[in-house]
DRENLUMDO-126872 format. One record per residue: y, x, z of N, C-alpha, C, CB in turn; residue number from 1. Coordinates in pm, whole numbers, plus 32768, in hexadecimal, padded with zeros to 4 digits. Last residue first. Glycine has a CB too. Example, Ala and Ser with C-alpha at 12.3 -4.5 7.8 and 13.67 -1.06 7.14 Angstrom:
<nodes>
+------+------+------+------+------+------+------+------+------+------+------+------+-----+
!  n_Y !  n_X !  n_Z ! ca_Y ! ca_X ! ca_Z !  c_Y !  c_X !  c_Z ! cb_Y ! cb_X ! cb_Z !   n !
+------+------+------+------+------+------+------+------+------+------+------+------+-----+
! 7F1F ! 8505 ! 82C4 ! 7F96 ! 8557 ! 82CA ! 8003 ! 850A ! 8313 ! 7FC4 ! 8580 ! 823C !   2 !
! 7DC7 ! 8527 ! 830C ! 7E3E ! 84CE ! 830C ! 7EB6 ! 8528 ! 830C ! 7E41 ! 846B ! 8389 !   1 !
+------+------+------+------+------+------+------+------+------+------+------+------+-----+
</nodes>
This chain:
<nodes>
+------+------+------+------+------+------+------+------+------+------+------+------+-----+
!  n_Y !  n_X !  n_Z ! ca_Y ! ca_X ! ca_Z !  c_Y !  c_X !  c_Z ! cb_Y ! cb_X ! cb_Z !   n !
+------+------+------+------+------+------+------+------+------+------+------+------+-----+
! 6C0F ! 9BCE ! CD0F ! 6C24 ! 9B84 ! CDAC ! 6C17 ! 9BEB ! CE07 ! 6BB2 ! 9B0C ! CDDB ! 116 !
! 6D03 ! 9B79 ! CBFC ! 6CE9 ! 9BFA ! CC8B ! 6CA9 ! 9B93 ! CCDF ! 6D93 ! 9C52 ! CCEE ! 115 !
! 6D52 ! 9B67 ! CB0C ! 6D0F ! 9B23 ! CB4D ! 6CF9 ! 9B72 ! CBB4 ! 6CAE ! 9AF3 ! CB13 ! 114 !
! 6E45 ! 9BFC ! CA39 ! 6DBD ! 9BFB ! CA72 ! 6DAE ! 9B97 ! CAE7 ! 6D99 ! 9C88 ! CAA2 ! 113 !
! 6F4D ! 9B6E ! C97F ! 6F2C ! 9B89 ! CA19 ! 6E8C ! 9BB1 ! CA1D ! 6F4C ! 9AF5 ! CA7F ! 112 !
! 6FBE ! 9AE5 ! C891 ! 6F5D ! 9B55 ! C88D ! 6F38 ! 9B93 ! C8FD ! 6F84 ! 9BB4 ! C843 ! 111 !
! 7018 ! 99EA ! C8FF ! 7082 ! 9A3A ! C8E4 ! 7015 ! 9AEC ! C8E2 ! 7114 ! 9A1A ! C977 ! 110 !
! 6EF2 ! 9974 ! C9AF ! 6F75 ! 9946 ! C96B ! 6FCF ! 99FB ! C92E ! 6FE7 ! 98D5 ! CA09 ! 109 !
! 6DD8 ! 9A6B ! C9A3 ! 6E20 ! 99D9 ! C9C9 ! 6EBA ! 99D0 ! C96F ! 6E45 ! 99D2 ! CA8F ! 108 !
! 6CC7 ! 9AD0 ! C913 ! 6D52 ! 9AF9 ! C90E ! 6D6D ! 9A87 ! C950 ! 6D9F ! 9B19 ! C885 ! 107 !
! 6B95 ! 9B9B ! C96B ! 6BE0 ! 9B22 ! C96E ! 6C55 ! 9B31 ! C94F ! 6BE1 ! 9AE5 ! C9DA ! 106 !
! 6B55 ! 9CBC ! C8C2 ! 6B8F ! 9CA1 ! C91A ! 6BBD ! 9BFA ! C91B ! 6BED ! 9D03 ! C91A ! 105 !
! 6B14 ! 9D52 ! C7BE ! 6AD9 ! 9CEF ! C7CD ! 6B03 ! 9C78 ! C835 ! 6A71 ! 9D1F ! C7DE ! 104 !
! 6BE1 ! 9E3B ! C7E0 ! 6BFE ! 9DE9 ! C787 ! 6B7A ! 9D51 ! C79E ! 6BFC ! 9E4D ! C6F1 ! 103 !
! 6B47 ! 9EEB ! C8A0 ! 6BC1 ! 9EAA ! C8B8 ! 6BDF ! 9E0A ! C860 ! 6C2E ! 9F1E ! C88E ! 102 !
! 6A4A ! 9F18 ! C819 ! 6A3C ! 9EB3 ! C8BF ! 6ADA ! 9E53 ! C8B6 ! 6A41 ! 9F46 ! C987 ! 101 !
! 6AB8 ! 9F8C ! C768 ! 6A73 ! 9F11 ! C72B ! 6A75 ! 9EC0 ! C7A2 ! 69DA ! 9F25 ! C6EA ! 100 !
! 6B28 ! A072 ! C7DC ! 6B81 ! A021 ! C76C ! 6B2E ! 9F6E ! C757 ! 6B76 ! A096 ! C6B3 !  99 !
! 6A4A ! A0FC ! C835 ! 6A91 ! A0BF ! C899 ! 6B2D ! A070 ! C838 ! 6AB6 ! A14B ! C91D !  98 !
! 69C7 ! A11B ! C752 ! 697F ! A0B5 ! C780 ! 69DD ! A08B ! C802 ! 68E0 ! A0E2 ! C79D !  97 !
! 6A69 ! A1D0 ! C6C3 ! 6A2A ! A15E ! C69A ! 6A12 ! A0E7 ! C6DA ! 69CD ! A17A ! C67B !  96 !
! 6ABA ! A2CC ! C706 ! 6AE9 ! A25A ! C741 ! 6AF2 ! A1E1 ! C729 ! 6B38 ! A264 ! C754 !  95 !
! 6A47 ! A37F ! C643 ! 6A17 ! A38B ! C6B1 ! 6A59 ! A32A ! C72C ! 6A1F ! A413 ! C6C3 !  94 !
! 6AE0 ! A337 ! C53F ! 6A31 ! A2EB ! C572 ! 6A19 ! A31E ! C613 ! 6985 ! A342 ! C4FA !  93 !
! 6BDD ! A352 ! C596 ! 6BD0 ! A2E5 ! C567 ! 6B26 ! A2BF ! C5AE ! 6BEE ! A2EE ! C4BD !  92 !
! 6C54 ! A477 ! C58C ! 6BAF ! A453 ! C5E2 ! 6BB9 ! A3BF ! C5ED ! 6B94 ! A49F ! C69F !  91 !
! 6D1B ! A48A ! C4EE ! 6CB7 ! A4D4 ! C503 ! 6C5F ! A4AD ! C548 ! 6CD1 ! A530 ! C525 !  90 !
! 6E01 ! A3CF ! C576 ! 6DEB ! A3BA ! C503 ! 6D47 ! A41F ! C4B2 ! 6E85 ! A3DC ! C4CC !  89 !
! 6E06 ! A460 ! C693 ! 6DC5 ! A406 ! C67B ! 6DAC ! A3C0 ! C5CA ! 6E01 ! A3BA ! C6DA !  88 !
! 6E6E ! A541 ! C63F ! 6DE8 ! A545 ! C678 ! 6DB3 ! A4C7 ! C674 ! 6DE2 ! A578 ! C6FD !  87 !
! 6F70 ! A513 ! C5CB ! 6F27 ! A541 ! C590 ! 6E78 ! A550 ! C5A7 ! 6F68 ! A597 ! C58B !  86 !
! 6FC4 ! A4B1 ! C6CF ! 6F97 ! A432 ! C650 ! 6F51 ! A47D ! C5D9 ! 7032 ! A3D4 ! C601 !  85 !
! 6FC5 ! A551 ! C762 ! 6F8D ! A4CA ! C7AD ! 6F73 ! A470 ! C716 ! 7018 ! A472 ! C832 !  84 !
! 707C ! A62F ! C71B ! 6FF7 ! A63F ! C736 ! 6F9E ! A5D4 ! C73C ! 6FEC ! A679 ! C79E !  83 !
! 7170 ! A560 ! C6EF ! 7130 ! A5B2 ! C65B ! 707A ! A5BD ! C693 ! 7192 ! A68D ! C63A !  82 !
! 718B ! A560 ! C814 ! 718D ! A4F7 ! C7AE ! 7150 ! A4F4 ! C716 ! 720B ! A4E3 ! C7A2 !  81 !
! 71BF ! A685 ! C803 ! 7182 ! A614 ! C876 ! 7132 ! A5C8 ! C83F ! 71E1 ! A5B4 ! C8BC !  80 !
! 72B3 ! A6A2 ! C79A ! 7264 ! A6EB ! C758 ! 71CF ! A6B9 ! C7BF ! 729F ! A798 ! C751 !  79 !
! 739D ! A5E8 ! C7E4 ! 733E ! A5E5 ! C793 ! 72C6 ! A624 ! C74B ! 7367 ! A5D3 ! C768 !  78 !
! 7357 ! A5CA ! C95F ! 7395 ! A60E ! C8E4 ! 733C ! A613 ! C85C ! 73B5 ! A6A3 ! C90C !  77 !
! 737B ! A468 ! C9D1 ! 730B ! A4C0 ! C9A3 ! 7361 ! A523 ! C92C ! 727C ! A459 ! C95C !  76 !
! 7409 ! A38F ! CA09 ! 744F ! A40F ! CA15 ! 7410 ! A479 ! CA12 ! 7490 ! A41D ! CA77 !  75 !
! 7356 ! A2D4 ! CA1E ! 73C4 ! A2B0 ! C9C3 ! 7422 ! A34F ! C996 ! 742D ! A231 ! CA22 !  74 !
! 721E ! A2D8 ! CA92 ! 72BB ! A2F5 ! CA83 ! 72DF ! A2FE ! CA35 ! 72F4 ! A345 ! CAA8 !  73 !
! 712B ! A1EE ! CA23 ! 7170 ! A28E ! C9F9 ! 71F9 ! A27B ! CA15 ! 7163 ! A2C6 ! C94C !  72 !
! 70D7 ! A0F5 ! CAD3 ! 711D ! A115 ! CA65 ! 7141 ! A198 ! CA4C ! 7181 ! A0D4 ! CA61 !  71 !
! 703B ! 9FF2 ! CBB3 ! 707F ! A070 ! CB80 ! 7097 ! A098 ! CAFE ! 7045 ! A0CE ! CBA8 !  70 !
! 7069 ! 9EBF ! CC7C ! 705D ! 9F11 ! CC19 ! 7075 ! 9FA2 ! CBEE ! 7088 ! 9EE1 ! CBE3 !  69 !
! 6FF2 ! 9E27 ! CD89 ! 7049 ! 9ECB ! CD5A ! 702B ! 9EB7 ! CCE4 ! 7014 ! 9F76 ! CD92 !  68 !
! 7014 ! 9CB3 ! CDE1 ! 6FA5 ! 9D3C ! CDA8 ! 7014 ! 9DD3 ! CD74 ! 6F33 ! 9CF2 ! CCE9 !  67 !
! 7047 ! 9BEB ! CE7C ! 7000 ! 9C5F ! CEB4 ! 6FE7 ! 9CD0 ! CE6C ! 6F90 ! 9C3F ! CEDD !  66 !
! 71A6 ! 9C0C ! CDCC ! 7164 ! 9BE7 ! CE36 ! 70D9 ! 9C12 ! CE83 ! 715D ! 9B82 ! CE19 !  65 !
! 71C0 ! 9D45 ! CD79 ! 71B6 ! 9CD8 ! CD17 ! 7141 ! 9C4C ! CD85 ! 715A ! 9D30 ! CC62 !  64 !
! 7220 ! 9E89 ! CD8A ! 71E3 ! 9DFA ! CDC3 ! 71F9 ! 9D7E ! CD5C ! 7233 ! 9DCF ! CE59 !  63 !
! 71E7 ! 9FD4 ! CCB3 ! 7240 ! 9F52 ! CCF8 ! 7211 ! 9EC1 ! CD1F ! 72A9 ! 9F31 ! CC9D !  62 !
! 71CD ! A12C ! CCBE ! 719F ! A0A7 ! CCA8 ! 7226 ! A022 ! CCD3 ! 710A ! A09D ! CD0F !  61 !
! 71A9 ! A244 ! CBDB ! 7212 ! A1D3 ! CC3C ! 71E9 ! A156 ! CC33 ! 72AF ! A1C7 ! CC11 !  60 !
! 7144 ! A365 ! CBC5 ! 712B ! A2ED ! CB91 ! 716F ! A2B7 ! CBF6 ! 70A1 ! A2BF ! CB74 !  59 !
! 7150 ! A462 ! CBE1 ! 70F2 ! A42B ! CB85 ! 711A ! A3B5 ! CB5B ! 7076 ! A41E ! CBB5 !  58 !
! 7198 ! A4DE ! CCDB ! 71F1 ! A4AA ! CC75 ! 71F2 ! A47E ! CC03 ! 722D ! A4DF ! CC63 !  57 !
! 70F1 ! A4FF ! CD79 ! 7136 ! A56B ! CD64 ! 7173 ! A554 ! CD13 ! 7107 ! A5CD ! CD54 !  56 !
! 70ED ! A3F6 ! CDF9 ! 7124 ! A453 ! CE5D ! 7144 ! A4C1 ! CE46 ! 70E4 ! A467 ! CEB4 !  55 !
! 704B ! A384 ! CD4A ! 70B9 ! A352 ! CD5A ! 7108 ! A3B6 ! CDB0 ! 70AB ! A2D1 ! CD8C !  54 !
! 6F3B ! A40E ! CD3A ! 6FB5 ! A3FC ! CCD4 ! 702E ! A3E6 ! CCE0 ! 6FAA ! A3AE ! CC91 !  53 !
! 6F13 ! A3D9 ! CE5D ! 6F20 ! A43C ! CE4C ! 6F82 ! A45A ! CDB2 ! 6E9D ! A465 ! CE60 !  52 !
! 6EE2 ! A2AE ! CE4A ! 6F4E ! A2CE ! CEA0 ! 6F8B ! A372 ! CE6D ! 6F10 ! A2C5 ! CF48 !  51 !
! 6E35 ! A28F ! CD70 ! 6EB8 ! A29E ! CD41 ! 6F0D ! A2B7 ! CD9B ! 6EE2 ! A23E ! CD02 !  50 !
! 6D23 ! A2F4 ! CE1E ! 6D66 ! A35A ! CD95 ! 6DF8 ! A353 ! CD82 ! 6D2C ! A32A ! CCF8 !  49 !
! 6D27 ! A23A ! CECA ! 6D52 ! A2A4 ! CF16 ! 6D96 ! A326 ! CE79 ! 6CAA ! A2E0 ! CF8D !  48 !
! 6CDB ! A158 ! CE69 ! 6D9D ! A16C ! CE6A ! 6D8E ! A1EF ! CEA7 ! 6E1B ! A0EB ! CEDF !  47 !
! 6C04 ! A194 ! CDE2 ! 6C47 ! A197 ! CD9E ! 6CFC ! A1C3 ! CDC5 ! 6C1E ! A129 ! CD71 !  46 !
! 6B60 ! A191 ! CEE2 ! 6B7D ! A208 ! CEA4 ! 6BEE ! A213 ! CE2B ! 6AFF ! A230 ! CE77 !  45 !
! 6B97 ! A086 ! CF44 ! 6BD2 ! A0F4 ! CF7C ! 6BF3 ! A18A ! CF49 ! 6B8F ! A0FE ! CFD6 !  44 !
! 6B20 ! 9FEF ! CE4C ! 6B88 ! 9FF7 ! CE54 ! 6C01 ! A06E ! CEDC ! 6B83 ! 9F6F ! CE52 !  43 !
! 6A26 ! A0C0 ! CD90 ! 6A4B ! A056 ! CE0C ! 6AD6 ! A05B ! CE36 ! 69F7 ! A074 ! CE93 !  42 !
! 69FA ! A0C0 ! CC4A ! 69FA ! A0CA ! CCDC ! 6A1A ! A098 ! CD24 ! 6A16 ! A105 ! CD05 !  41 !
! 6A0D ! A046 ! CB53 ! 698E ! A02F ! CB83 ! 6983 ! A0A2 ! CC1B ! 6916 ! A051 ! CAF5 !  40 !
! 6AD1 ! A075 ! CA74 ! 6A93 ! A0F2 ! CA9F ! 6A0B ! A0BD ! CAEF ! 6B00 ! A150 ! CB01 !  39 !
! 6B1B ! 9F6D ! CA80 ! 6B10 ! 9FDE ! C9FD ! 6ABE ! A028 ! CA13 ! 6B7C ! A037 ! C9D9 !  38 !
! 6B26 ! 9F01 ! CB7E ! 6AF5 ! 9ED2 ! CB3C ! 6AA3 ! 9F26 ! CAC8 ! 6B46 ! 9E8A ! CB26 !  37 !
! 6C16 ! 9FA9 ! CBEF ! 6BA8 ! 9FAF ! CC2C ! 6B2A ! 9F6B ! CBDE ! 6BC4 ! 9F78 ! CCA8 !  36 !
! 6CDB ! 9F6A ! CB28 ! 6C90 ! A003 ! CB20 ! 6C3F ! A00E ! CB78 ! 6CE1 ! A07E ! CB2F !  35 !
! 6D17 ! 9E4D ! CB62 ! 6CD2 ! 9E75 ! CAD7 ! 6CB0 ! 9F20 ! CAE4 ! 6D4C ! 9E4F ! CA43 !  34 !
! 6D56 ! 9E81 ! CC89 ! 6CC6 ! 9E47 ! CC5C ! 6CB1 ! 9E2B ! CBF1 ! 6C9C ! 9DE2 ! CC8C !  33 !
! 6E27 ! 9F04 ! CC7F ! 6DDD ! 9F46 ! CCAB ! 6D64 ! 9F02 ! CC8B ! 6DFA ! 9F63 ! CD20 !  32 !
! 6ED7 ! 9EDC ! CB24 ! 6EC8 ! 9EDE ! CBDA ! 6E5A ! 9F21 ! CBF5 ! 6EB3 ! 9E49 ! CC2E !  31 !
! 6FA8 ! 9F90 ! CA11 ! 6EEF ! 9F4B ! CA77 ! 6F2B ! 9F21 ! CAED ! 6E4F ! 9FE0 ! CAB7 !  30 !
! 705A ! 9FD0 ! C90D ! 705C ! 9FB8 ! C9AB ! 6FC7 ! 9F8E ! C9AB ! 70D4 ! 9F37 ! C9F0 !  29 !
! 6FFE ! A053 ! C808 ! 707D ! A056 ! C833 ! 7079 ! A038 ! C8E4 ! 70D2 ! 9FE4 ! C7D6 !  28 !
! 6F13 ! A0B1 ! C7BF ! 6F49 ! A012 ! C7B9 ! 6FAF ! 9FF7 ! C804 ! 6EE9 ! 9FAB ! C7E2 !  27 !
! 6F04 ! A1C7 ! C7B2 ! 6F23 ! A152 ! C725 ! 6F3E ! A0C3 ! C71F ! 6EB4 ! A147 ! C6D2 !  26 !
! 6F69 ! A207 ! C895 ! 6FBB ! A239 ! C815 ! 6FBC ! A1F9 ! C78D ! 6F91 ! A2B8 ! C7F7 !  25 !
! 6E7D ! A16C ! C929 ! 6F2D ! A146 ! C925 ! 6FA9 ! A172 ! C8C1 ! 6F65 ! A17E ! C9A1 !  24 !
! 6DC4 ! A246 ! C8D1 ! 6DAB ! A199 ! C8C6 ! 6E5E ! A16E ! C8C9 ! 6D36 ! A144 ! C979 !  23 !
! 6E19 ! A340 ! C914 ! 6E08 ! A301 ! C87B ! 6DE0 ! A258 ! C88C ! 6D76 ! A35D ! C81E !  22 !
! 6E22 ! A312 ! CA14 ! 6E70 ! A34A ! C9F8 ! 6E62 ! A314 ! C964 ! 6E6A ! A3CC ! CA23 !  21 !
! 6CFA ! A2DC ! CA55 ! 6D77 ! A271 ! CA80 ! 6DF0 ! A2BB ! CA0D ! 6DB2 ! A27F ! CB57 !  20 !
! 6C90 ! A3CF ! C9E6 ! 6C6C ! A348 ! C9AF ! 6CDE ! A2DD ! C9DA ! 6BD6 ! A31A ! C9E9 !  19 !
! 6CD4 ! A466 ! CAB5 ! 6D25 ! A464 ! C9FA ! 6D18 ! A417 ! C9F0 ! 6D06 ! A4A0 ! C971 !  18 !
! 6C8E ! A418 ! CBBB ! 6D1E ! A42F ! CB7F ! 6D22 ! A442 ! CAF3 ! 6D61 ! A4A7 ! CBB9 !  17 !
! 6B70 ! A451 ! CB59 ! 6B8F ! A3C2 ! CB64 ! 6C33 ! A391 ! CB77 ! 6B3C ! A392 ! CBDF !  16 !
! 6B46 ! A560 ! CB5F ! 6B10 ! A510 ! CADB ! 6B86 ! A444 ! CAFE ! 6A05 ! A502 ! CAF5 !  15 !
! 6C53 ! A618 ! CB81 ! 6C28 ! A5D0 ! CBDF ! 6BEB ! A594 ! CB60 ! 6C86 ! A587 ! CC4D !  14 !
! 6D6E ! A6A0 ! CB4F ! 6CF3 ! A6FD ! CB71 ! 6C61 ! A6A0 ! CB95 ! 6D22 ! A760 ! CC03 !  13 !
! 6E5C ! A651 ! CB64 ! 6E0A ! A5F5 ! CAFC ! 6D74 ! A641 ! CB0E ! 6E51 ! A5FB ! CA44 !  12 !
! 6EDC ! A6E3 ! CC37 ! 6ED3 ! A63C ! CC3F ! 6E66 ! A62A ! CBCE ! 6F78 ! A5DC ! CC17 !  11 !
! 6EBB ! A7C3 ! CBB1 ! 6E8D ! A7C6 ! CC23 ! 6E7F ! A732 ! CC45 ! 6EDE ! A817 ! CC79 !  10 !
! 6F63 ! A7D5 ! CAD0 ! 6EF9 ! A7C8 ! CAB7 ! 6E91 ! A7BB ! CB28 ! 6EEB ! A81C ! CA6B !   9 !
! 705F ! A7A1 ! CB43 ! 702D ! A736 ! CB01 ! 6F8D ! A741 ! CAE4 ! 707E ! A729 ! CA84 !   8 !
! 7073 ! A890 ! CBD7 ! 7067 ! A7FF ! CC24 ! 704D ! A7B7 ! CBDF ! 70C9 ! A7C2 ! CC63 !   7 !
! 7061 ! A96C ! CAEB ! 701F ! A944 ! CB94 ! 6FFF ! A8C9 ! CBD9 ! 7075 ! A969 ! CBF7 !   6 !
! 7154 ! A910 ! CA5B ! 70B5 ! A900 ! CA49 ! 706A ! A91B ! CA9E ! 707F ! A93F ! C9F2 !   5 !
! 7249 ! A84F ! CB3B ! 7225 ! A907 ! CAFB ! 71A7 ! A8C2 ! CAC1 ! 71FC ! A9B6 ! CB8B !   4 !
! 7328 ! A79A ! CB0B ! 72AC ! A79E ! CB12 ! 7295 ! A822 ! CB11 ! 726C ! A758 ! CAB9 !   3 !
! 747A ! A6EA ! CBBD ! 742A ! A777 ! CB6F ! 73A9 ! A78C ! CBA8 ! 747B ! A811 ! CB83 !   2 !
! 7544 ! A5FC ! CB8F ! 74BB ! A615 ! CBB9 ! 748A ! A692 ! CB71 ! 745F ! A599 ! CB9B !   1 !
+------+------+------+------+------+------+------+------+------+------+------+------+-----+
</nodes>
């Protein structure tokens, strides 16, 4: 998989693509209704962000009976990966409150969110 900085920074160009983007970098995977939750949009707008993540190579999702989860490619070059955690280890407070929605989140069995 080859990134130029063009395309990466063109995918993350977006207030509500980083935010997904740093929400999953630190908690490793989401679905769609803990980052519709976090963030406090609506769920069309949301999958329309990660379709677009997902399509330039942001991020890979996978089924899990109804619900997608996503996750940072695996095959993210590391200098990608450096950008995504260094930024997010940096704006901690400015992802406060979509950290607190998340983390407040019902949990069910096996740390699952509660989705309806």
């Amino acid at each position: 998989m080859q990134f130029t900085p063009t395309e990466v920074f063109k995918s993350l160009a977006d207030d509500t693509r980083v935010r997904i983007a740093l929400l999953i970098a630190g908690e490793g995977e989401l679905c769609v209704c803990e980052l519709t939750e976090s963030l406090q949009e609506r769920q069309p707008k949301i999958s329309r962000h990660l379709s677009l993540l997902r399509s330039s190579g942001v991020l890979l999702d996978r089924r899990q009976g109804q619900w997608v989860y996503y996750r940072l490619h695996p095959e993210l070059p590391a200098w990608v990966m450096s950008i995504l955690q260094q930024t997010l280890a940096a704006n901690q407070q400015w992802l406060a409150e979509d950290l607190r929605r998340l983390h407040a989140m019902e949990r069910g069995p096996l740390s699952q969110p509660v989705c309806n």
